[in-house]
C-alpha positions in Angstrom: 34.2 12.3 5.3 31.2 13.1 7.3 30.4 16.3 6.5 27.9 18.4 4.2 29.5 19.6 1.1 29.0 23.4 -0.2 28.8 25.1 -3.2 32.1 27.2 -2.6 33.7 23.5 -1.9 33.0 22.8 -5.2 33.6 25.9 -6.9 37.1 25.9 -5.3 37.7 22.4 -6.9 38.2 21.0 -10.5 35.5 21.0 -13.6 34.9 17.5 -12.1 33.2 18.5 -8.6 31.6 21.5 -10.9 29.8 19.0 -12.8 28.8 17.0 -9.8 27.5 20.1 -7.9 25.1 20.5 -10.9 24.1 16.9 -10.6 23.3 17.6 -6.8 21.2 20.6 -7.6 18.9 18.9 -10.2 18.8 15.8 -8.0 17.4 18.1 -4.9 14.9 19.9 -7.5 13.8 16.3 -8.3 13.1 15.8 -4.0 11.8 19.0 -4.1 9.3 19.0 -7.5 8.1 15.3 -5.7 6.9 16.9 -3.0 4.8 19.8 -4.4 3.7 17.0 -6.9 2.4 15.3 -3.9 3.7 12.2 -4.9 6.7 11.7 -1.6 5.6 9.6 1.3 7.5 10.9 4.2 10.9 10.0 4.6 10.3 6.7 2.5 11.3 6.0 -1.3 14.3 7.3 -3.0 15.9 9.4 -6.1 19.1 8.9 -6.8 22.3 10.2 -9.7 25.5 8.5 -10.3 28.5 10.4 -9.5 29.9 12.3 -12.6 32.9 10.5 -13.3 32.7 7.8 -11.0 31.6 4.2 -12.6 28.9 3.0 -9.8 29.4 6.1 -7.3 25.6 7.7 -6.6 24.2 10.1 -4.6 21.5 9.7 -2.5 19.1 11.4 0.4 20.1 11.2 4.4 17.5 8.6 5.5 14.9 10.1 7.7 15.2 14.0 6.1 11.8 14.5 4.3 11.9 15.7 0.5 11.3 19.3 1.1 14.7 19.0 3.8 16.7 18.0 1.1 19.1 20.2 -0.4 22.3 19.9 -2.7 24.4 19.9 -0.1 22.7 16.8 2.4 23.0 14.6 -0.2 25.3 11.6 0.9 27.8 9.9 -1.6 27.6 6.1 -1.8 29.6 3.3 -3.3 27.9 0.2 -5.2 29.0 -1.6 -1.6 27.1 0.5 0.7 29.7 1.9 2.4 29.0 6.0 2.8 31.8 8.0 0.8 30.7 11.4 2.0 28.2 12.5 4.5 26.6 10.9 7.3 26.1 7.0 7.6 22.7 7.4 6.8 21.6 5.0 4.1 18.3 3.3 3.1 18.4 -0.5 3.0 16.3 -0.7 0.4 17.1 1.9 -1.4 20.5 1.4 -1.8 19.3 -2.1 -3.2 16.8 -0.8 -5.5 18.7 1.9 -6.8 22.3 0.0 -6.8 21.0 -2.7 -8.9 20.6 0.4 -11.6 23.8 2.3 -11.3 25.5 -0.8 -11.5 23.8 -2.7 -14.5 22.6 0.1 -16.5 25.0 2.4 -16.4 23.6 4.8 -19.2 21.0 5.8 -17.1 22.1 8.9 -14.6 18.9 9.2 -12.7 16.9 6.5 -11.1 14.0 7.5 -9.3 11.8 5.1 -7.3 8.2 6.2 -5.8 4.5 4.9 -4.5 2.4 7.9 -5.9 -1.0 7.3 -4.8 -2.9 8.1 -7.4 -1.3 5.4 -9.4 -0.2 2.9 -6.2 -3.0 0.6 -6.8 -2.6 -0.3 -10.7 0.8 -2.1 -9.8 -1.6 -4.7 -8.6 -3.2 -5.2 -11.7 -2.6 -8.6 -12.7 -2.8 -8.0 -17.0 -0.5 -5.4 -16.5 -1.0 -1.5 -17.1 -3.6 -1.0 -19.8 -2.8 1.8 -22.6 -5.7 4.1 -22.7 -4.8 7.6 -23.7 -2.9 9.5 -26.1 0.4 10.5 -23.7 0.6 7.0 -22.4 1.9 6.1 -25.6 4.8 8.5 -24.9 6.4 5.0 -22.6 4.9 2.6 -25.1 6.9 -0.4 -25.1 9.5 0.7 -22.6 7.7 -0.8 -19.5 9.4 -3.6 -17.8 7.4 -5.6 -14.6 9.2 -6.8 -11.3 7.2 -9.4 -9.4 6.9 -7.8 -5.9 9.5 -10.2 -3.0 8.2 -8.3 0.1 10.6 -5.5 1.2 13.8 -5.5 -0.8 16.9 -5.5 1.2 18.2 -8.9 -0.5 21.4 -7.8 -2.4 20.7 -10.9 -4.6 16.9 -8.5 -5.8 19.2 -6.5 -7.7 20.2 -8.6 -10.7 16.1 -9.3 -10.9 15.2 -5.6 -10.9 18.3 -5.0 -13.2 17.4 -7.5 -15.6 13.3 -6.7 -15.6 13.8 -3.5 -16.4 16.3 -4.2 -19.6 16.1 -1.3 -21.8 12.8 0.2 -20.9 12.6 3.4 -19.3 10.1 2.5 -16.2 9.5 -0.5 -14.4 6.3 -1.4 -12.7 7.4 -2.7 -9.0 4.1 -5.0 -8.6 2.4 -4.9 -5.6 4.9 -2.2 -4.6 5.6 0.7 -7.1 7.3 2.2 -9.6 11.0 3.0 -11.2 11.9 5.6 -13.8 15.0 6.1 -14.9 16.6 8.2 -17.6 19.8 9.8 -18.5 18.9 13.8 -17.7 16.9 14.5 -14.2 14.2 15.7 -16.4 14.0 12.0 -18.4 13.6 10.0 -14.9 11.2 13.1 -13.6 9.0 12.8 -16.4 8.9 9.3 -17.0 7.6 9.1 -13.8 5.1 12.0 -14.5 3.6 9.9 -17.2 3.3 6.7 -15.4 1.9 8.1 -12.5 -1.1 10.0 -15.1 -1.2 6.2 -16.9 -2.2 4.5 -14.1 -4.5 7.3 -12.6 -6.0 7.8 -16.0 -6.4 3.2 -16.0 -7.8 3.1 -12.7 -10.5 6.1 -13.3 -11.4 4.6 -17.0 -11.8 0.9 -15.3 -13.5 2.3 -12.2 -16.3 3.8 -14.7 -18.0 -0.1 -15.7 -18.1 2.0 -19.3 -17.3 0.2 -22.4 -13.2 1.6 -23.1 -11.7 1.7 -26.8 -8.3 0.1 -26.5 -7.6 1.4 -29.8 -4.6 -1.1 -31.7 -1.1 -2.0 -31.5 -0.4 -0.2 -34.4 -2.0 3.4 -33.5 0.1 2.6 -30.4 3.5 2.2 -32.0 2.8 5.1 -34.7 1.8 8.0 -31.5 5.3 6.5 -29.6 7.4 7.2 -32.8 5.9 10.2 -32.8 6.5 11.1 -29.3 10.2 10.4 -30.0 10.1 14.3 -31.1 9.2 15.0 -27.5 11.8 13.6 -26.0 10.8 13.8 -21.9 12.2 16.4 -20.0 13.8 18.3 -22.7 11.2 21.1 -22.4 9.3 20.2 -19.0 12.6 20.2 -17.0 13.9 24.0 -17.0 9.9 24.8 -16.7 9.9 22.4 -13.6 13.1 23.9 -11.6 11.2 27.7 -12.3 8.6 26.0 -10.5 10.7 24.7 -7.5 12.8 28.2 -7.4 9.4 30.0 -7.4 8.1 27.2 -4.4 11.2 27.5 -2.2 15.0 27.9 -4.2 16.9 26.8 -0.8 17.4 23.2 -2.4 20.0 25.1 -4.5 22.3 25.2 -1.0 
């Protein structure tokens, strides 16, 4: 079916399609909120959202449309194959191996959002890992996972890896190439990335200063990400975030 969808084509349908459409519009806020964030890189990386009611079924972005193209209705509908269920035969390589290898192994989380933010690009080649410096890193606290980087990643085979480094945790650090947040609301997978994005900015200004740092210990750590769990990410930010992409341009609601 090679055609753009429409809000009246869902409207006219079941509860089903209703529920997807609203899984289109957050996804296209989350192209959108990117791109004002300054965080997109032309028509490269990806964000994508399983299919409500589908078990491997995502949605995706036409490759070659820029983030602040993309609207609920562009979106294309793939299957964990490849093969283009709805929309133009436009697919990423590599993002449809990245973001398969989620949809398919970790089912639980809805949103999977891949990005090389500059600000934060050049910790993923720190080789200690990310450090934990300030109080709102702690909010991802022992839900980072690391993928060893194996060049561009258009090997189906790179998807059990990436499925398998990033276990339960909530980001994974892509080294030498970037990052993966996922979550089960638009607003968990937004903000996830929000906070390893200001982690890694926050790491690189702290190291960059040659000043003694205070890595505080293990157990602060663990006590301020219990305490986050209060805060879950998203639950607030999200609503305040789509304001901001109505306010910026609302046509990603089309």
């Amino acid at each position: 079916m090679n055609r753009e969808v429409s809000a009246e084509d869902f409207q006219s349908r079941s509860a089903t399609n209703k529920e997807e459409w609203a899984v289109r519009v957050d996804l296209a806020a989350m192209f959108r909120l990117t791109h004002l964030m300054g965080w997109d890189d032309t028509v490269w990386n990806h964000i994508t959202a399983r299919v409500p009611g589908t078990d491997h079924s995502f949605l995706m972005h036409r490759f070659g449309l820029l983030y602040e193209e993309i609207t609920a209705s562009n979106l294309i509908k793939v299957d964990e194959h490849g093969n283009v269920l709805e929309g133009p035969p436009d697919v990423n390589t590599a993002g449809f191996v990245i973001h398969s290898a989620i949809h398919l192994h970790h089912p639980d989380n809805h949103f999977v959002f891949h990005a090389h933010p500059p600000a934060a690009l050049a910790a993923t080649a720190f080789r200690d890992g990310i450090p934990f410096w300030i109080q709102d890193s702690s909010m991802l606290y022992g839900k980072i996972g690391y993928h060893d980087w194996e060049g561009l990643s258009v090997d189906l085979n790179e998807r059990f890896r990436i499925a398998e480094n990033l276990g339960d945790n909530k980001v994974l650090v892509m080294r030498n190439h970037g990052f993966l947040t996922v979550g089960k609301t638009a607003g968990e997978a937004f903000m996830n990335m929000y906070y390893i994005i200001r982690m890694c900015d926050v790491a690189l200004r702290a190291q960059a200063s040659g000043l003694p740092l205070e890595p505080a210990t293990p157990e602060l750590w663990e006590l301020s990400a219990r305490q986050y769990e209060a805060f879950a990410p998203g639950r607030h930010e999200w609503p305040a975030l789509k304001r901001r992409a109505d306010r910026a341009d609302p046509s990603y609601r089309n």
